[in-house]
N, C-alpha and C positions, 0 to 999 in steps of 0.2 A: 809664183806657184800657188800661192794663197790665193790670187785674184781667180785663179783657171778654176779651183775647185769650188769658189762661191758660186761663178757662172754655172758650172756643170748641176750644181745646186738647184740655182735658180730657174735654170733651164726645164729639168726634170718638175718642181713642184707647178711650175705652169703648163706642161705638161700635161698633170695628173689632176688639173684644177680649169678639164675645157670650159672659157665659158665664164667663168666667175675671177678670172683674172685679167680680159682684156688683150688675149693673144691676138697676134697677126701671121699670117702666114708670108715670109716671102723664100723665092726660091729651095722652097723644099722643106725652109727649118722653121723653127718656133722659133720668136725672141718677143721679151716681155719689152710694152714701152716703159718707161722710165718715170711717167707721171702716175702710172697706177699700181697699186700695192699687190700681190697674189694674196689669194683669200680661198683658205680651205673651206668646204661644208662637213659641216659635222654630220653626224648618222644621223642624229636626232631632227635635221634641218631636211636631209634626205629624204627619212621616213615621211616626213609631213607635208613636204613639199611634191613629194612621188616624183622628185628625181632619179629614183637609184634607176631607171632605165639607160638614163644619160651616164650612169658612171659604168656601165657595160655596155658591148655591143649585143645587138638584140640578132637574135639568133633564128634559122628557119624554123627550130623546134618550139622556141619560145610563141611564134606565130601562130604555129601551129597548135599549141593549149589553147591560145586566148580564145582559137573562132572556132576551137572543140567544147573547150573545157573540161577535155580528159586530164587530170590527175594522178599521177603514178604513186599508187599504195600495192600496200602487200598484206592479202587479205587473211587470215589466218582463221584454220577450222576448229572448232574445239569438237573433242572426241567425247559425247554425253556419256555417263557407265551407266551402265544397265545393269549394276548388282541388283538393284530395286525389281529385277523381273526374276516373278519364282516361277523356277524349273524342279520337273519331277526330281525328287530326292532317290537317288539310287545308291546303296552300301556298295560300290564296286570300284573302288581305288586300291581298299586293302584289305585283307583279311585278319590286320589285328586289331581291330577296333569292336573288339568286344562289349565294350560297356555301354555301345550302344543298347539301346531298348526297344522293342520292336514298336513303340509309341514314335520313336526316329523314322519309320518303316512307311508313313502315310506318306501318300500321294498328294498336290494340291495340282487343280486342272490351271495351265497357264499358257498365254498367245501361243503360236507359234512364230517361229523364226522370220515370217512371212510379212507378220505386222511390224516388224521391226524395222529401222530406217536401217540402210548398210551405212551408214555415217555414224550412226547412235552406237554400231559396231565395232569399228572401228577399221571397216573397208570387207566391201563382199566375202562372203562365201562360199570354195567351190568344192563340191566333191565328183570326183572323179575316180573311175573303177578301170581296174583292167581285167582279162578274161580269168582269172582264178576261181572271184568269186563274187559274180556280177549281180546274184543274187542278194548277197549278205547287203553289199554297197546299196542298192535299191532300198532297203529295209530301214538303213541308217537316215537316205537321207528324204525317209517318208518320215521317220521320227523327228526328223530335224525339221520337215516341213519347206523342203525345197527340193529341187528339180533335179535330179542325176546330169553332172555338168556330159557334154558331148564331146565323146574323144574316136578317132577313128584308129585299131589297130589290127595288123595284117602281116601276115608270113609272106613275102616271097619263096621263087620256088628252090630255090638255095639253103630255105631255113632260114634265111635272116628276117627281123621284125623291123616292122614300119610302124611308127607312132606319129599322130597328127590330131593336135587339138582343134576340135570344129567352131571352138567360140570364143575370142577374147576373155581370158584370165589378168591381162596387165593391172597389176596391184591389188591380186585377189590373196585372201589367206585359201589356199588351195591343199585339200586334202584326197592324198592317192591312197586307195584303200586297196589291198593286192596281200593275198596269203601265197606264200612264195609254198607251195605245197607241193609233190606230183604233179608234173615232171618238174621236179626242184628250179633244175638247171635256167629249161626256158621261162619261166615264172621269175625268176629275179632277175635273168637279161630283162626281161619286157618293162619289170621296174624298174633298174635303172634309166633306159631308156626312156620313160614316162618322168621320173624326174629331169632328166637333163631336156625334156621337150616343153616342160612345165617353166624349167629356167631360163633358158630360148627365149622363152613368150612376157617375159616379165614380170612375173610372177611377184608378189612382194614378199612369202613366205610358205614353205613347199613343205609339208609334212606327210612324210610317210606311213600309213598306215597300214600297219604288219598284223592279221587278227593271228594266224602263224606265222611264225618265224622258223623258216629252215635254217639249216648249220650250227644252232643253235645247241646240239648237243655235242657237237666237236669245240668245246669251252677251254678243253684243258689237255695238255699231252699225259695223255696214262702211259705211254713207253715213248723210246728213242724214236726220233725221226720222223715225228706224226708233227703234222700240219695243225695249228687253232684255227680251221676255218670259220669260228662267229668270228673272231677277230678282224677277218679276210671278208667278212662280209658287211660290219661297220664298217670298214674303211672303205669300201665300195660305194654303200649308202652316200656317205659323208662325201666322196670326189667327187660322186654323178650330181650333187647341188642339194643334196639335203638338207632342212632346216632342223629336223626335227622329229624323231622318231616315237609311235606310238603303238606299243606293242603290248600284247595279252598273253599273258602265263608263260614266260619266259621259262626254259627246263631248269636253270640256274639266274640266280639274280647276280651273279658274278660277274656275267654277259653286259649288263648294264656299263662296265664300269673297261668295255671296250670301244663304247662311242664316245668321240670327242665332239659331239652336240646334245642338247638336254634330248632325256628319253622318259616320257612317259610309260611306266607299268603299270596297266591293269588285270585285274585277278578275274577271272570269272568264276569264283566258287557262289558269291553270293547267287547267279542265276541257278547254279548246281542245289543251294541248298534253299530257294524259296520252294524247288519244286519237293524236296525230299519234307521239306515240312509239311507241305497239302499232304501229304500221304498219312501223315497220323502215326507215325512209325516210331518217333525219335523215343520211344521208353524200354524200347525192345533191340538196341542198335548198339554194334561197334564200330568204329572206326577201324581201318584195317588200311598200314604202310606197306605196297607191294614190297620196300625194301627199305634200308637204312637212309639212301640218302632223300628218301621224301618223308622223313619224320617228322619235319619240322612244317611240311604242306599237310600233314594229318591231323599233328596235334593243332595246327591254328582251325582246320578243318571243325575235329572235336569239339574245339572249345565253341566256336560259334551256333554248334548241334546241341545246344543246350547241356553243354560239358558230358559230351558222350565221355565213354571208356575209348582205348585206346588199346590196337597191338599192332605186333608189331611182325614182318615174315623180315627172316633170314635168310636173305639170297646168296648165292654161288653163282657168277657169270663164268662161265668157263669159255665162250669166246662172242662176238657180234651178234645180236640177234637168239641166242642161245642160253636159257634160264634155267638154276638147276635149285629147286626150293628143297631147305634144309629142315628148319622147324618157323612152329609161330610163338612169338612173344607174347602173352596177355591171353586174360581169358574170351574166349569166342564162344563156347558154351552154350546152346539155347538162345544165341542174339543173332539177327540178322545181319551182318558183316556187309560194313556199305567201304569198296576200295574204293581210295581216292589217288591217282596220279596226272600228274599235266598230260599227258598224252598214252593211246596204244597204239602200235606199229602193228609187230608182227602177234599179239597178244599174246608172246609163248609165257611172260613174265606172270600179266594176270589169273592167265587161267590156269596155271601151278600152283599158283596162290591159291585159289577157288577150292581146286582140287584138294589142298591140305589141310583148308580151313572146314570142308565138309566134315573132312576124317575127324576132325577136333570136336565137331558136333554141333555147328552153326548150323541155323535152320533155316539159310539162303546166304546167298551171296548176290551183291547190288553194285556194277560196275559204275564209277562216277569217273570222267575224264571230260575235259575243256577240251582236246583235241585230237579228231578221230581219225588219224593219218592212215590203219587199216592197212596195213600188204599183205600181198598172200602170206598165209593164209590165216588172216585174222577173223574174217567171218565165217571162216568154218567154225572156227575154234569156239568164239563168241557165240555162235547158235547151235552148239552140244548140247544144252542143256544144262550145263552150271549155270548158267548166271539165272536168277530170277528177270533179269534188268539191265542193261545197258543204259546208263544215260550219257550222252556227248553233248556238245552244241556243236553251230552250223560254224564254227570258223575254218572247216575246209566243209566244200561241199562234196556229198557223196552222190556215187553212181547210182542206179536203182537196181544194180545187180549187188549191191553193197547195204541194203534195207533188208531186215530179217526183223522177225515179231517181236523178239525182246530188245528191240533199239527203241531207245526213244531220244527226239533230236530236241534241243532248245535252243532258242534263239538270242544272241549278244548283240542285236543291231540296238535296242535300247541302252544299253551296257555302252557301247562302242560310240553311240549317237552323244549320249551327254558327257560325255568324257571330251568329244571333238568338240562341243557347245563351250565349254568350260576353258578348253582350250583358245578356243577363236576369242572366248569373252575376257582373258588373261584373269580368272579364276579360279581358287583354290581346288585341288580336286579331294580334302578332306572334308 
């Protein structure tokens, strides 16, 4: 038994030793002769000898390097950061950063996006608009210094929407810009649909840009049996392939904390309040809360207006759309009374406000709102003659039967532009 396992032994290491032991071949098998010893090679005798061909069989691949000399690596990109590149400084993330000083406020002139490698980026750029507010989208992505990406979309005669991207997006940070406004409905079909075509395509990261956000005031059940459709509408976002929501003056910051992906909030008061400062105004001015629950949108308001005063109206809703003003809180007096709210609809709220604060003995009233949603019959109301002034911005765009003399529109595409910058460059937006 001992004899059979030495041979199997011996067998095997001359074998594994072609060549250097003296084998012969007869019928089929190896057998070592009996006058010569097997003798291993060491690695070291291999390497130097450039045997190790002979201790493997050579292969078609291996052939194939030597009379290429192709080498299999795996080349790896590094992403340069581009913190080093200054961008116009904009106060538009939040409105409590007071302690800024308007020395903060300058501008410094820097490339555009254009000079930049999309590698130094950290992968292209895309922005793309749907029909909401094709304008605003344009505006953004002139500031941004790039090209309005190309999407094709179209109603059948059924009503239903067609979405179709005209240009490779694969591995773009892609940004849909869409104010889900009037008509609510088809405006957030079209978005979803633009995100989930954007996903299709390969997108490597798909942020929705909301400059309004519908449903946004059904946040909370005020009685039995009512629907939270914000809630209904992140979760919409988020199924159709959203990475990423980026949205401006939320009616409630409560809304935030119904998406299950990170959401950027930006404020547009800073563009609200550079233009009230060129006025010259702010020594003669109250802040003025249409109601209780935008107290906290006024006094940050105030404080930024170089700690205006502050009041406050006492509302009564008595049903949808329906405003019944009680009194005002704070003195109005001889000051110009500038109301600040995220949005007007039907303006019955405002201009009750207007009306009570004249009685009080303001000597104007200065409408300020981020978004000009406007239904009947808000521009009647609005060009009565209370208001000295209207100021909105463009994140819904308005009809030209909807422009009256005391509107005045400002524009968030800069506001909206560096915010998406900041975002594509994974930057702080404080």
């Amino acid at each position: 038994r001992q004899s059979r396992v030495r041979g199997a032994t011996t067998e095997t290491t001359a074998t594994t030793t072609l060549g250097a032991g003296g084998l012969q071949r007869k019928g089929g098998k190896n057998k070592q002769t009996k006058d010569v010893a097997p003798r291993k090679c060491s690695l070291l005798e291999r390497g130097l000898s450039g045997s190790s061909a002979s201790a493997r069989p050579r292969t078609g691949l291996d052939h194939h390097r030597r009379r290429s000399g192709v080498r299999s690596s795996v080349s790896k990109k590094s992403v340069a950061s581009v913190g080093s590149v200054s961008r116009p400084t904009i106060r538009a993330v939040s409105h409590y950063d007071g302690a800024q000083t308007e020395a903060n406020r300058e501008t410094t002139v820097s490339p555009s996006l254009t000079s930049i490698g999309a590698s130094s980026l950290g992968g292209p750029l895309k922005i793309l608009s749907g029909t909401s507010n094709e304008a605003l989208a344009q505006e953004v992505a002139h500031y941004l210094g790039i090209e309005l990406g190309h999407i094709k979309i179209k109603n059948f005669a059924d009503g239903e929407t067609h979405v179709q991207l005209e240009e490779s997006i694969r591995g773009c940070d892609v940004f849909l810009v869409q104010s889900t406004c009037p008509p609510t409905n088809d405006h957030l079909m079209e978005l979803l649909i633009m995100i989930d075509a954007a996903k299709r395509a390969s997108a490597r990261n798909i942020t929705a840009v909301l400059p309004y956000f519908g449903y946004a005031r059904a946040d909370r059940k005020a009685s039995g049996r009512e629907s939270i459709t914000a809630k209904l509408v992140a979760n919409l976002l988020t199924e159709a392939g959203a990475d990423r929501v980026l949205a401006l003056d939320l009616h409630s910051l409560q809304s935030l904390g119904y998406f299950d992906i990170p959401v950027d909030h930006v404020y547009g008061q800073p563009v609200l309040l550079d233009f009230l400062a060129s006025k010259g105004i702010s020594n003669d001015i109250v802040v003025v809360s249409p109601d209780v629950g935008g107290v906290a949108r006024a006094r940050a308001f105030a404080k930024l207006l170089d700690d205006a005063p502050l009041a406050i109206i006492d509302k009564r809703r008595a049903s949808h759309n329906v405003a019944e003003v009680m009194n005002v809180i704070g003195e109005v007096e001889g000051k110009i009374a500038v109301m600040v709210d995220d949005m007007i609809d039907t303006a019955g709220t405002i201009t009750k406000g207007a009306e009570v604060l004249l009685d009080q003995g303001a000597k104007g009233v200065i409408a300020c709102t981020t978004h000009a949603v406007f239904s009947d019959p808000a521009v009647e109301r609005l060009s009565s003659g209370l208001f000295q002034e209207v100021i909105v911005t463009n994140s819904i765009p308005l009809k030209k039967e909807m422009i009256f003399p005391q509107l005045t529109i400002l524009s968030v595409a800069s506001l909206l532009g560096e915010t998406i910058w900041r975002v594509h460059n994974s930057s702080s937006m404080h």
